[in-house]
C-alpha positions as CSV (number, residue, x, y, z in Angstrom):
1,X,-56.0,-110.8,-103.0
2,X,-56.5,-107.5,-100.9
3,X,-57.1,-104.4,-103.0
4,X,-56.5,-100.9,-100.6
5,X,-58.9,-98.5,-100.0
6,X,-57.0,-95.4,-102.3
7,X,-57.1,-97.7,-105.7
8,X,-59.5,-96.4,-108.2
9,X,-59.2,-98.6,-111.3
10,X,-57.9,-101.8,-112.4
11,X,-56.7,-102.5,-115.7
12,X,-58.0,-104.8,-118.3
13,X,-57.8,-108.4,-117.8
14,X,-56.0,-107.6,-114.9
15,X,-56.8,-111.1,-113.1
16,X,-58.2,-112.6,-116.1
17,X,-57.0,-116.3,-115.9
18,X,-55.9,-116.6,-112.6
19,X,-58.3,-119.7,-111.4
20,X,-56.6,-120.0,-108.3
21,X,-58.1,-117.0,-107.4
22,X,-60.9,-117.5,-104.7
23,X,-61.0,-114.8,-102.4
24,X,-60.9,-110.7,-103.2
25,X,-60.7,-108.2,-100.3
26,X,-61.4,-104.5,-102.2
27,X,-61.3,-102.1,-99.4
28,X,-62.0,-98.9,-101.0
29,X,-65.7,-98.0,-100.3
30,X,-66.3,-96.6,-104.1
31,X,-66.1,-98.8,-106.7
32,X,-62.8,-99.0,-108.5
33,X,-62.9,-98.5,-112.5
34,X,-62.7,-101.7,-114.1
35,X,-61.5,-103.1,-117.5
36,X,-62.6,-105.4,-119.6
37,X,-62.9,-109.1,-118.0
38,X,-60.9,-108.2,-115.2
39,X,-61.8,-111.0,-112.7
40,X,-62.9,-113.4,-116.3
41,X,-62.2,-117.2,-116.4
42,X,-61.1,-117.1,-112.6
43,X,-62.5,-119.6,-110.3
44,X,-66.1,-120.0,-110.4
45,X,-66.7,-119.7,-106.8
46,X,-65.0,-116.6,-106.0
47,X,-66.0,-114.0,-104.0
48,X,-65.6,-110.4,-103.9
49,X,-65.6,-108.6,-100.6
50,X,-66.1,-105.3,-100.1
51,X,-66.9,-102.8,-97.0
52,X,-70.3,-103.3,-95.3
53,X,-71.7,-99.8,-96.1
54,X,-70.8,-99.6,-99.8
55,X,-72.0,-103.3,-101.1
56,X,-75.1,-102.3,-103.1
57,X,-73.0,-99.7,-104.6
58,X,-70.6,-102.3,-106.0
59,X,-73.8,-104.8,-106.8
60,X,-74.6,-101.4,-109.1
61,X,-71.5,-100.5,-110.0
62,X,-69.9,-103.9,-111.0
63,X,-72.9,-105.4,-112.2
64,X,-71.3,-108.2,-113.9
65,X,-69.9,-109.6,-110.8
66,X,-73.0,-109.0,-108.2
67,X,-73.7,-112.4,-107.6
68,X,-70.6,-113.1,-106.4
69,X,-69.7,-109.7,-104.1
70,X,-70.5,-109.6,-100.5
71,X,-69.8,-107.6,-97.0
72,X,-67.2,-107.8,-95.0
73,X,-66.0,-105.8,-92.1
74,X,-62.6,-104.2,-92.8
75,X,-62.2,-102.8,-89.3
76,X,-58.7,-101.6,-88.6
Protein backbone atom coordinates (compact mmCIF):
# COMPACT_ATOMS: atom_id res chain seq x y z
CA UNK A 1 0.00 0.00 0.00
CA UNK A 2 1.76 3.48 -0.86
CA UNK A 3 0.22 6.48 0.75
CA UNK A 4 1.49 10.04 -1.22
CA UNK A 5 3.31 12.63 0.34
CA UNK A 6 0.12 15.46 0.09
CA UNK A 7 -2.45 13.02 2.28
CA UNK A 8 -3.11 14.33 5.63
CA UNK A 9 -5.67 12.01 7.26
CA UNK A 10 -7.05 8.75 6.97
CA UNK A 11 -10.40 7.74 7.95
CA UNK A 12 -11.48 5.48 10.56
CA UNK A 13 -10.96 1.85 10.20
CA UNK A 14 -9.80 2.73 7.01
CA UNK A 15 -7.59 -0.68 6.66
CA UNK A 16 -9.08 -2.18 9.60
CA UNK A 17 -9.40 -5.93 8.61
CA UNK A 18 -7.37 -6.14 5.73
CA UNK A 19 -4.72 -9.10 7.02
CA UNK A 20 -3.21 -9.35 3.81
CA UNK A 21 -1.82 -6.18 4.47
CA UNK A 22 2.09 -6.44 5.11
CA UNK A 23 3.78 -3.64 3.78
CA UNK A 24 2.78 0.38 4.04
CA UNK A 25 4.77 3.07 2.14
CA UNK A 26 3.41 6.72 3.71
CA UNK A 27 5.49 9.19 1.96
CA UNK A 28 4.37 12.31 3.44
CA UNK A 29 7.01 13.50 5.91
CA UNK A 30 4.21 14.73 8.68
CA UNK A 31 2.15 12.45 10.07
CA UNK A 32 -1.24 11.98 8.50
CA UNK A 33 -4.41 12.26 10.92
CA UNK A 34 -5.55 9.04 11.83
CA UNK A 35 -8.95 7.39 12.85
CA UNK A 36 -9.76 5.11 15.06
CA UNK A 37 -8.10 1.44 14.43
CA UNK A 38 -7.12 2.40 11.12
CA UNK A 39 -4.32 -0.22 10.40
CA UNK A 40 -6.35 -2.74 13.53
CA UNK A 41 -6.58 -6.61 13.11
CA UNK A 42 -4.25 -6.39 10.00
CA UNK A 43 -1.40 -8.73 9.79
CA UNK A 44 0.66 -8.88 12.71
CA UNK A 45 3.93 -8.43 11.02
CA UNK A 46 3.28 -5.37 9.15
CA UNK A 47 5.42 -2.62 8.72
CA UNK A 48 4.96 0.94 8.26
CA UNK A 49 7.48 2.90 6.28
CA UNK A 50 7.92 6.22 6.30
CA UNK A 51 10.68 8.96 5.08
CA UNK A 52 14.10 8.69 6.81
CA UNK A 53 14.06 12.24 8.32
CA UNK A 54 10.53 12.18 9.85
CA UNK A 55 10.51 8.51 11.63
CA UNK A 56 10.59 9.58 15.29
CA UNK A 57 7.99 12.03 14.45
CA UNK A 58 5.68 9.24 13.37
CA UNK A 59 7.08 6.94 16.49
CA UNK A 60 5.45 10.22 18.41
CA UNK A 61 2.85 10.91 16.45
CA UNK A 62 1.30 7.35 15.82
CA UNK A 63 2.22 5.99 18.91
CA UNK A 64 0.14 3.04 18.78
CA UNK A 65 1.89 1.71 15.78
CA UNK A 66 5.76 2.57 16.74
CA UNK A 67 6.88 -0.77 17.05
CA UNK A 68 6.08 -1.57 13.80
CA UNK A 69 7.17 1.89 11.67
CA UNK A 70 10.56 2.16 10.15
CA UNK A 71 12.78 4.35 7.47
CA UNK A 72 12.85 4.07 4.23
CA UNK A 73 14.31 6.07 1.47
CA UNK A 74 11.63 7.42 -0.81
CA UNK A 75 14.09 8.96 -3.31
CA UNK A 76 12.56 10.03 -6.61
Amino acid sequence: LYLEKDIKDIDDYAFYGCTGLSNIYCKALTPPNLGNATFGNISSDYIIYVPSESVEIYKSAWSSYASHIEEYDFAE
